[in-house]
Kinemage of the C-alpha trace (Angstrom):
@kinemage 1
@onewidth
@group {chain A} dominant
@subgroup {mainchain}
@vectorlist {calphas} color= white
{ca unk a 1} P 8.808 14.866 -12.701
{ca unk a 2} L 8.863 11.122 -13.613
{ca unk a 3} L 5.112 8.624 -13.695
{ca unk a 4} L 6.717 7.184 -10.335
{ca unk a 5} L 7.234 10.314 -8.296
{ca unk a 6} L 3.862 11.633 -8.981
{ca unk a 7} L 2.001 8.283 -8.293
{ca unk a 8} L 3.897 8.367 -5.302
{ca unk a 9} L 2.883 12.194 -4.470
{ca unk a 10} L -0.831 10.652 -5.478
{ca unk a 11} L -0.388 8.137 -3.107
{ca unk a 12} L 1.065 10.135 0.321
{ca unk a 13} L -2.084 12.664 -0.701
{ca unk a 14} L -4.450 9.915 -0.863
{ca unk a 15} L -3.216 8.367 2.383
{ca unk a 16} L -3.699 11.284 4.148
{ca unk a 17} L -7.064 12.679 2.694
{ca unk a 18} L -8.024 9.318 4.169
{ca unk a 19} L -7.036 10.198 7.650
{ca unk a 20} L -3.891 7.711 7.370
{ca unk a 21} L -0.330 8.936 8.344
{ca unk a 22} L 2.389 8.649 5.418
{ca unk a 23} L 4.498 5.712 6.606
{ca unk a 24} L 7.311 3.775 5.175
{ca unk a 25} L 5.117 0.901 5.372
{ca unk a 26} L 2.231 1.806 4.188
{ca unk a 27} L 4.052 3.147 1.025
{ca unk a 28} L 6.185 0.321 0.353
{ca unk a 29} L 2.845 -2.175 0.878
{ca unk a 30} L 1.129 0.096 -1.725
{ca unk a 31} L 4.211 0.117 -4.412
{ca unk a 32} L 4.244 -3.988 -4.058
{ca unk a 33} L 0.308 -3.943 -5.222
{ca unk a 34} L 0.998 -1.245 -7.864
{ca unk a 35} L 4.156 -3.312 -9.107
{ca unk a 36} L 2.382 -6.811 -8.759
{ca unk a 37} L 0.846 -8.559 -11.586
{ca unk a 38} L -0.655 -10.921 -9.273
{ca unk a 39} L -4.777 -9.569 -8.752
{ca unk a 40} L -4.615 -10.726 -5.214
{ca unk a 41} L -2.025 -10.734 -2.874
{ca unk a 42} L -1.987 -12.018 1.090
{ca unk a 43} L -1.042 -10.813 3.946
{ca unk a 44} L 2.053 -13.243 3.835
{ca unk a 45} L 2.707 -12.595 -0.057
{ca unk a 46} L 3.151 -8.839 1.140
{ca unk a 47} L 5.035 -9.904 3.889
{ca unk a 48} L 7.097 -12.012 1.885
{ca unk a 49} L 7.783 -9.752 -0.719
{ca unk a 50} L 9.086 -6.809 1.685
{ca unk a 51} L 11.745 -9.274 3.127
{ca unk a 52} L 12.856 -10.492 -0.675
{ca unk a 53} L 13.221 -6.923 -1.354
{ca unk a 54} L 15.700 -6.229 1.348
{ca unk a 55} L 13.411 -4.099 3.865
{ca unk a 56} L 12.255 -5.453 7.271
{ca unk a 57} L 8.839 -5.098 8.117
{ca unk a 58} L 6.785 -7.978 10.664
{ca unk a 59} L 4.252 -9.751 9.308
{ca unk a 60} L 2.329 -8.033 12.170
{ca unk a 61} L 2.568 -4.719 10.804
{ca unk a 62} L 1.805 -5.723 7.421
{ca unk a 63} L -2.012 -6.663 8.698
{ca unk a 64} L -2.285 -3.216 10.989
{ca unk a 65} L -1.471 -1.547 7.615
{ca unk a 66} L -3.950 -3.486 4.913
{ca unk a 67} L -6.587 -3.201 7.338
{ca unk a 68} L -7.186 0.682 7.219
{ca unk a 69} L -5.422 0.489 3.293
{ca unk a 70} L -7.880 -1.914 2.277
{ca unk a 71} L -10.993 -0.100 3.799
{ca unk a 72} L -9.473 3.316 2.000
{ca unk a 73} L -9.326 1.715 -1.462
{ca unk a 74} L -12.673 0.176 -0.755
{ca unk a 75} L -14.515 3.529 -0.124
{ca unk a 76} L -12.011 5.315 -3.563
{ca unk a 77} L -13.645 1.984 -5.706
{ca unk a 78} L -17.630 2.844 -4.137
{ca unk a 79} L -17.357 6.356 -5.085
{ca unk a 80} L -16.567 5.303 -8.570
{ca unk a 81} L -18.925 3.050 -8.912
């Protein structure tokens, strides 16, 4: 099993010990952040980068999905720290 497939396995498990549904979306969104070297990325960025990359996803859906995302990887970096 290649690095990708199991961070992607890592991911789908982490969505959904966070009470999220796996979705196309919400994968792809988390695979741009994982691939960008940019440290912060917009709404728009995201957007942007999903329609460069040949998939269609509305800017409207990007915010429904970094909204519960970003609260997720919130409360993963507090129980590091």
């Amino acid at each position: 099993m290649d690095l990708s497939t199991k961070l992607k396995m890592s991911e789908d498990k982490n969505l959904r010990k966070a009470g999220l549904k796996v979705t196309l979306p919400r994968v792809r969104i988390l695979e741009i952040f994982e691939q960008s070297n940019e440290r912060h990325l917009s709404a728009e960025d995201v957007y942007n980068k999903i329609r460069d990359s040949g998939d269609e996803v509305g800017l409207a859906t990007v915010y429904r999905v970094l909204t519960p995302v970003s609260y997720t990887h919130l409360r993963a970096h507090e129980a590091v720290l």
